[in-house]
C-alpha positions in Angstrom: 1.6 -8.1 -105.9 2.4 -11.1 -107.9 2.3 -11.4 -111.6 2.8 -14.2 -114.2 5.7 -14.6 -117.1 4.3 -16.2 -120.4 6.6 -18.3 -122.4 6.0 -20.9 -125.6 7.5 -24.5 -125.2 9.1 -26.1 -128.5 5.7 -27.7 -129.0 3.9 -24.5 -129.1 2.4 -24.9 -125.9 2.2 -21.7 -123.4 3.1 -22.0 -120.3 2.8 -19.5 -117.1 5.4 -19.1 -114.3 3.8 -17.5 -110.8 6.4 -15.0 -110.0 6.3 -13.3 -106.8 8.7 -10.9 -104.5 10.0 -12.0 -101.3 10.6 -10.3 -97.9 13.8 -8.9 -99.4 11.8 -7.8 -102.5 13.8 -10.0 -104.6 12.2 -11.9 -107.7 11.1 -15.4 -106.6 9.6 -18.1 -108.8 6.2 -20.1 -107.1 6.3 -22.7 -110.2 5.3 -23.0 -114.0 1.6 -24.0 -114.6 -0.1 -24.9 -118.0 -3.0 -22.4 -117.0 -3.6 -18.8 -115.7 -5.7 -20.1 -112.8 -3.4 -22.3 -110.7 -0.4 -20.1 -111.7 -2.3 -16.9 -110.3 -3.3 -19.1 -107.3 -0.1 -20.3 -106.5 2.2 -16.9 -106.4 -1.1 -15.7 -104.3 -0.2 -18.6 -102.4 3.5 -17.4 -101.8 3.0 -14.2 -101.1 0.7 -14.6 -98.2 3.6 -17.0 -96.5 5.7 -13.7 -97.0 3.6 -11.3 -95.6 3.1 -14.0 -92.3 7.0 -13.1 -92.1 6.5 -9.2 -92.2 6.7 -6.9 -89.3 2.9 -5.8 -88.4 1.1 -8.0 -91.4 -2.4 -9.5 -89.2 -1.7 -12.2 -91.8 0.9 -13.5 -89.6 -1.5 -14.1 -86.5 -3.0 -16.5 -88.8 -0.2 -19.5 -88.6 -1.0 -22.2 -86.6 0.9 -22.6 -83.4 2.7 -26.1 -84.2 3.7 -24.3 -87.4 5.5 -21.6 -85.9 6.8 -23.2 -82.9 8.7 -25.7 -85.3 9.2 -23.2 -88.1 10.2 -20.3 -86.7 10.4 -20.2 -82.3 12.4 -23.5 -81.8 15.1 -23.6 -84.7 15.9 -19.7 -83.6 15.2 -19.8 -79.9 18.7 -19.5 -78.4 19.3 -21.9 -75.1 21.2 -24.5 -73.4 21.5 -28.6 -75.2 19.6 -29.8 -72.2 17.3 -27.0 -72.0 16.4 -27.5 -75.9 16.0 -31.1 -75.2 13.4 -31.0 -72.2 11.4 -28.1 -73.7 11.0 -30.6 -77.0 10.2 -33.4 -74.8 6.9 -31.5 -72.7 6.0 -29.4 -76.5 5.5 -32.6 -77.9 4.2 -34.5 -75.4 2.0 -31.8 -73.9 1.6 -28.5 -75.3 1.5 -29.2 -79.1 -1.5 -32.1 -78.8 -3.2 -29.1 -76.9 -2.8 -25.8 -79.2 -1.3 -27.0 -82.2 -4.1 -26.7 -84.7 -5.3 -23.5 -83.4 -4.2 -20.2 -85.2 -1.9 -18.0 -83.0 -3.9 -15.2 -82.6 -6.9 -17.2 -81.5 -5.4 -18.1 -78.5 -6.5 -16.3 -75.7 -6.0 -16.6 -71.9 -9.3 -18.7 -71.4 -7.8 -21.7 -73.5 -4.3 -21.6 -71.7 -6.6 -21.6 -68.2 -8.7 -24.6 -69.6 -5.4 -26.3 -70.5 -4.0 -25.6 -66.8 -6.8 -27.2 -65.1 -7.2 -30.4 -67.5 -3.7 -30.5 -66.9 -4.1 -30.6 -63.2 -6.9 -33.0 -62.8 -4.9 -35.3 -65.5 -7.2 -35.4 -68.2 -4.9 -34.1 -70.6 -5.2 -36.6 -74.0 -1.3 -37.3 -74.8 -0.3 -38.6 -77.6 1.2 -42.0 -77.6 5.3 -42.3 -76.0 7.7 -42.2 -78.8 10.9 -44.4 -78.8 13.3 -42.0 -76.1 10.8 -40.4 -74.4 9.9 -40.7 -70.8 6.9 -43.5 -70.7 4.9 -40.9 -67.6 4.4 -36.7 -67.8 3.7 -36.1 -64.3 1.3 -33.7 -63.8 2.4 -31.9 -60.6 2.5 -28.3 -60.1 6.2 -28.0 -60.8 5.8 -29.9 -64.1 3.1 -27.6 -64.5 4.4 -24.6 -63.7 7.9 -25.2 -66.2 5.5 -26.0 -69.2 3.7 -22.7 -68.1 6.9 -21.1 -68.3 8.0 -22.5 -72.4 4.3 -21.6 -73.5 4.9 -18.2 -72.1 8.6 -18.0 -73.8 7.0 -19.0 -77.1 4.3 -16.1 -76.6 6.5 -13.8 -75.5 8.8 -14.4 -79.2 5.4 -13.6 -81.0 4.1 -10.8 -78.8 7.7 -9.1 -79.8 8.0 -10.3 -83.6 4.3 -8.7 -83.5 2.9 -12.1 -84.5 0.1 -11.8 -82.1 -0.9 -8.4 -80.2 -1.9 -9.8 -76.8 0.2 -12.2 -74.3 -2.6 -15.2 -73.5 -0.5 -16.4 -70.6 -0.9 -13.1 -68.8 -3.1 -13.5 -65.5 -2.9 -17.1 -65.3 -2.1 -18.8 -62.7 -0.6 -22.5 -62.1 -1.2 -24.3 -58.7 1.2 -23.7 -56.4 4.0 -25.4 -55.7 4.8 -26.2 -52.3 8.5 -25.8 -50.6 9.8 -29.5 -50.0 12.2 -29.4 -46.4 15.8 -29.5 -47.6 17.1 -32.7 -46.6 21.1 -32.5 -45.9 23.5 -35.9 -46.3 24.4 -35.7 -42.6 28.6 -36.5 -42.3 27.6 -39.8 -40.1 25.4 -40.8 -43.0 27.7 -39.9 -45.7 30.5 -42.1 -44.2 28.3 -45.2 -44.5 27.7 -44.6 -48.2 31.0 -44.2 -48.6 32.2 -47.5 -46.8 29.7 -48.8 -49.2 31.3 -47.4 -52.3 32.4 -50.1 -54.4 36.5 -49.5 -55.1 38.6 -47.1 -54.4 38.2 -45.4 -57.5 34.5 -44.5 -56.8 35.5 -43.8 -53.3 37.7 -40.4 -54.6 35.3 -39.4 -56.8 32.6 -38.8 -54.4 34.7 -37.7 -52.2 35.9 -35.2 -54.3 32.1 -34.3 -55.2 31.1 -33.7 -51.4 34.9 -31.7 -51.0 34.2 -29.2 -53.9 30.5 -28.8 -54.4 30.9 -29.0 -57.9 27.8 -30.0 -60.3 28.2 -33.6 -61.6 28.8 -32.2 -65.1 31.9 -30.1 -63.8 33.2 -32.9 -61.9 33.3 -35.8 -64.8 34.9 -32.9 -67.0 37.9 -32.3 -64.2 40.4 -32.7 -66.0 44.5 -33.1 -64.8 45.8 -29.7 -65.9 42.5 -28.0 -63.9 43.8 -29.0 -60.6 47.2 -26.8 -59.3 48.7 -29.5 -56.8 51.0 -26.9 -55.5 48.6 -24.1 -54.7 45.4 -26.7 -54.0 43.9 -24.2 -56.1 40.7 -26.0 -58.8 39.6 -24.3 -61.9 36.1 -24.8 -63.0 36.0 -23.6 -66.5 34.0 -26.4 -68.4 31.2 -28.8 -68.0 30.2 -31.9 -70.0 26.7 -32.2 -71.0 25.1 -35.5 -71.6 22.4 -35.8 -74.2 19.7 -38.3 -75.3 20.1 -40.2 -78.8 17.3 -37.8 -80.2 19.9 -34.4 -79.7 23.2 -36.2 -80.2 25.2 -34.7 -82.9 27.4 -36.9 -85.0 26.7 -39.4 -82.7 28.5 -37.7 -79.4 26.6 -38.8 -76.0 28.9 -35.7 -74.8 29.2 -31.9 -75.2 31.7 -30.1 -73.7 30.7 -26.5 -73.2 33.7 -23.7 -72.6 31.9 -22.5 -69.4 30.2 -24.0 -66.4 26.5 -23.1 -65.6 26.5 -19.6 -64.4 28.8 -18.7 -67.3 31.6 -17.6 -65.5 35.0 -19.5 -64.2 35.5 -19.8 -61.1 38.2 -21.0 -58.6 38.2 -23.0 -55.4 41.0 -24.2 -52.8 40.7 -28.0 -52.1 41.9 -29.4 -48.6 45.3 -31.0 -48.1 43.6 -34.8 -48.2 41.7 -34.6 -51.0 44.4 -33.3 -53.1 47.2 -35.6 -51.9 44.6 -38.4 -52.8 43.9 -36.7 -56.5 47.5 -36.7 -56.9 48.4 -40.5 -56.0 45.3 -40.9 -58.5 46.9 -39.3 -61.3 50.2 -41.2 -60.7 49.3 -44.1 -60.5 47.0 -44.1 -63.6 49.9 -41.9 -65.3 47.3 -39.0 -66.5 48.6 -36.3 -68.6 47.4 -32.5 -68.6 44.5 -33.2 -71.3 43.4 -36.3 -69.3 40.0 -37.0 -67.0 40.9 -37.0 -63.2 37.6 -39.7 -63.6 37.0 -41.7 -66.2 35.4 -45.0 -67.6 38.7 -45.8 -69.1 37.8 -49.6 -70.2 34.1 -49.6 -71.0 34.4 -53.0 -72.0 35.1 -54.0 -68.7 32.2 -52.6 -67.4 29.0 -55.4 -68.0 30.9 -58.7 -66.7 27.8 -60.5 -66.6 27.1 -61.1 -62.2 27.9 -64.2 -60.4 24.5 -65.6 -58.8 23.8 -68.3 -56.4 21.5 -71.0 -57.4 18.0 -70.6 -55.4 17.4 -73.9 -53.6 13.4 -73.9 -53.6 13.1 -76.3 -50.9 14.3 -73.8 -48.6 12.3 -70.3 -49.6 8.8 -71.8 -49.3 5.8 -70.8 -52.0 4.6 -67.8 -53.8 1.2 -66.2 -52.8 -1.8 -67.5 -55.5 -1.9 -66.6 -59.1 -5.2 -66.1 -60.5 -6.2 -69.6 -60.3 -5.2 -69.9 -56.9 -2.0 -72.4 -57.7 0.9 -72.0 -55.6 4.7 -72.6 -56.7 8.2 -72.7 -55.1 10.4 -69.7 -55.0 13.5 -69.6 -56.6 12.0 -71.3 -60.1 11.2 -70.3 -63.1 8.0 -71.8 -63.2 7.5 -69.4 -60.4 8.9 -66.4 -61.9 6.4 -67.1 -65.5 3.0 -69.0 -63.7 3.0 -66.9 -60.3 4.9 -63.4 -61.9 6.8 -63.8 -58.7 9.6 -61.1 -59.3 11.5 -61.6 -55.5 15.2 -61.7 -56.3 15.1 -65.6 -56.2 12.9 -66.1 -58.7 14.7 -63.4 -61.0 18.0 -65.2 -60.5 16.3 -68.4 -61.1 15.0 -67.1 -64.5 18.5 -65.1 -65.3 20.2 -68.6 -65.2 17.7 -70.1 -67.0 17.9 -67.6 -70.1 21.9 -67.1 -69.8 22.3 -70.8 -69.7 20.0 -71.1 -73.3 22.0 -68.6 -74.9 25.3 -69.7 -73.8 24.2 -72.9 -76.3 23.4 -70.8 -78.9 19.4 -70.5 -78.4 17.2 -67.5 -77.8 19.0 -65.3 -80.6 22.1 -64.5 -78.2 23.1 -60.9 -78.1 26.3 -59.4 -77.8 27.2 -58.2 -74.2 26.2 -54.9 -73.4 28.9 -51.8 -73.1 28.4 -48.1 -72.0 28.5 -45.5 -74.8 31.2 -43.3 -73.6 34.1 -41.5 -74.9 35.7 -42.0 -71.1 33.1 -39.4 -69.3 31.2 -41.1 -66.8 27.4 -41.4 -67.7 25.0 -40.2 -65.1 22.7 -43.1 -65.1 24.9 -45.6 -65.4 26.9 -44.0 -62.2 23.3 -43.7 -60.2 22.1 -47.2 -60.9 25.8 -48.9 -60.5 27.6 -47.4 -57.9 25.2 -44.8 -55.8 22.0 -46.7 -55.6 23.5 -50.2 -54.4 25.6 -47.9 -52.1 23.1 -46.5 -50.5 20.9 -49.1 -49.9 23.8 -50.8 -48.3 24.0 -47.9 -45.9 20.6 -48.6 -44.8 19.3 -45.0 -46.5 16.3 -43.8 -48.5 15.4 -41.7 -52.0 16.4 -38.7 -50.8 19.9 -39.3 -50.1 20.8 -38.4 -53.8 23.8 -37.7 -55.7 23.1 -34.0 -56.7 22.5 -34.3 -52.4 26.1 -33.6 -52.0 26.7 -30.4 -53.7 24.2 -29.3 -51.4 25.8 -31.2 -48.0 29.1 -29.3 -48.9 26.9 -26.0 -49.0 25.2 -26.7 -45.6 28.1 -28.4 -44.1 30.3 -25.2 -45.0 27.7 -22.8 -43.1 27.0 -24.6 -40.0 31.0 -24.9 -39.9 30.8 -21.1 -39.8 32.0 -20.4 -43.4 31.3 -16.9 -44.6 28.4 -16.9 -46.4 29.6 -15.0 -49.9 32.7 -17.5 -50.0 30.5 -20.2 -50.2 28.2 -18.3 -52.7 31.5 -17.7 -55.2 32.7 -21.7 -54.2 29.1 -22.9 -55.7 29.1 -20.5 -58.5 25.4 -19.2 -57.4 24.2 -16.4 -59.4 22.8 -14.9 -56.0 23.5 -15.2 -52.5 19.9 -16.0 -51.9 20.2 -19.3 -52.8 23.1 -20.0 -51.0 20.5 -18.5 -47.9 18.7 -21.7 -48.5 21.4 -23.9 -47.1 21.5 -21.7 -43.7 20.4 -24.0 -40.8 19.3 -27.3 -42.9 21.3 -29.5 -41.0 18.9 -31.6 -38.8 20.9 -30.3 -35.7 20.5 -27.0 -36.8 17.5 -26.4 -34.5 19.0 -27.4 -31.3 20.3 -24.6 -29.7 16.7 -22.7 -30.2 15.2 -26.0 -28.4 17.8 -25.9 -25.6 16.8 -22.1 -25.5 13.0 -23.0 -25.2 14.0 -25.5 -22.5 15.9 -23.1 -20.3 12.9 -20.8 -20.1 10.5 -23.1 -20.0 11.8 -25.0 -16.7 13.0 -21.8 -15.2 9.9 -22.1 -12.1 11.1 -26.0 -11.8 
């Protein structure tokens, strides 16, 4: 119960201060007021906001869900920087718009089934893409099924801290998602990606991925003093985490965390080659203990602008129609703006055409572009620099990938014959049924039981 303190100004004015006690039971001030009425009203105010923080007060079912997902659930909800940053990204873009007014303990498992099945059929109403977020929220049933699984974290919190008495996410289900076939870099496959690879630099560190089966954020955090040359013995005991402008702290694109993802170090033995080509690596770029094995060690360096050949129009012929059915040469910009022809001759035409206006000072010329990095090497920029063009040079599709070749070292270690529980403790897997999954997925896996079906079935020949 609140109470007011009464207390004359030099004026001889009275004035009221709304006092009121807090969950500690300490004295707490709610503000000074020139009446009884909004003072009363405003440590009334106060000391319903406690009581929504007390242990078994209904009062606290009576938040709003944005307000305690921001206020209370996220700021205290202990998980991993990339974890935090993709359950903001789908409560903002897709659970907050939904539930956010409504009071927590109004929610009940008929609004969470409603907001499965708009969620399905895509008629969810999002709000519009803020600067950093991702432009499309898929709605497939895996997408579905992890924003299934934060809603039910968040109930879960308040079912404990007694916020709400019954779990609305209980009984629902999400569409199911169906098992994809695991498809394995195949060593023929792999070695034309590699030819492909752009310097010799590049070249070691995917070989090195594909050797060691390490996670891409253990691998760009190798550093020299991890590696035992003598033994061929590799630490993993770290892994760099990469984050989005929104979660950076201080401005640092990377985190390093003192333990890799399943929390535990763990060591593996690396082949004769692959060490030997490590070490002349480390010489020759005369790397210390503390140093990166790979690094962007001249960012700079990075965005030379590309050397492109000048179209010659008379020899690529003419676009298809625009909307007014006009027709223009490829490899001009005319084409490029009039037809929205975007064939690489037409882009290069353009390209020239805008770098040869700012190299005379027009179009507001910006300075050349550089990688934020402090030496790690970024993700994206590795995918759409190196692997993509690789990979397209080798004549393969999408799901050749780069997390691909932690799982070809998995799959290429079992059909070798590789015990199965090495390979688990190699990978770091919390369980050796996910190291199961890699059992028979290479694509010659199934041959022997088709040679078996053939023997029996041309036994009478």
């Amino acid at each position: 119960m609140g109470w007011l303190k009464e207390r004359v100004t030099r004026d001889g004015k009275v004035r009221y201060t709304a006092v009121y006690l807090d969950i500690r039971g300490k004295e707490q001030s709610a503000g000074t007021f020139s009446n009884k009425k909004e003072a009363n009203k405003s440590w009334q105010a106060a000391e319903a906001k406690v009581a929504e923080g007390r242990a078994g007060d209904p009062r606290r079912g009576r938040q709003t869900f944005e307000r305690y997902v921001r206020e209370t659930w996220l700021p205290n909800h202990v998980m991993e920087l990339r974890t935090r940053e993709n359950y903001t990204l789908y409560l903002e873009r897709v659970i907050i718009p939904e539930f956010g007014p409504m009071r927590m303990r109004e929610i009940v498992s008929t609004h969470v089934r409603e907001w499965v099945t708009k969620f399905h059929k895509g008629n969810l109403e999002l709000p519009q893409r803020q600067k950093g977020q991702r432009a499309k929220i898929s709605n497939s049933p895996a997408v579905i099924e992890y924003c299934m699984v934060i809603l039910s974290a968040i109930f879960t919190t308040a079912l404990i801290d007694q916020v709400i008495t019954v779990h609305p996410c209980k009984g629902v289900k999400t569409p199911a998602v169906p098992k994809k076939v695991r498809r394995i870099i195949t060593p023929e496959q792999f070695d034309d990606v590699y030819a492909a690879l752009p310097n010799n630099d590049m070249r070691l560190f995917v070989e090195t991925d594909i050797e060691s089966g390490l996670r891409y954020g253990e691998l760009t955090e190798l550093r020299v003093k991890d590696l035992d040359r003598a033994t061929r013995v590799l630490t993993v005991s770290r892994v760099v985490v990469e984050l989005t402008k929104q979660f950076q702290t201080d401005g640092n694109r990377f985190v390093v965390k003192g333990y890799p993802k399943d929390e535990e170090e763990r060591q593996l033995r690396l082949s004769v080659q692959i060490v030997k080509k490590i070490d002349a690596h480390i010489r020759e770029n005369g790397l210390q203990a503390e140093d990166l094995i790979f690094a962007i060690r001249s960012p700079e360096a990075l965005h030379e602008p590309p050397l492109r050949v000048v179209p010659n129009p008379d020899e690529l012929g003419l676009t298809e129609p625009n909307q007014k059915g006009r027709q223009y040469q490829h490899g001009t910009k005319t084409a490029y703006i009039s037809a929205k022809c975007r064939c690489e001759y037409c882009r290069a035409a353009f390209s020239i055409y805008r770098a040869e206006r700012r190299a005379v000072g027009k179009d507001q010329p910006r300075q050349r572009r550089t990688v934020t990095t402090d030496g790690h090497i970024p993700r994206s920029w590795f995918r759409q620099n190196v692997w993509l063009p690789a990979r397209s040079a080798a004549g393969l599709d999408s799901t050749v990938q780069v997390k691909g070749l932690r799982s070809a070292h998995a799959s290429w270690l079992l059909a070798g014959g590789a015990d199965i529980q090495i390979v688990k403790e190699r990978l770091g897997h919390g369980s050796i049924l996910t190291t199961q999954k890699y059992l028979g997925s290479l694509p010659e896996a199934d041959d022997a039981a088709v040679d078996a079906f053939s023997r029996i079935r041309r036994r009478s020949a």
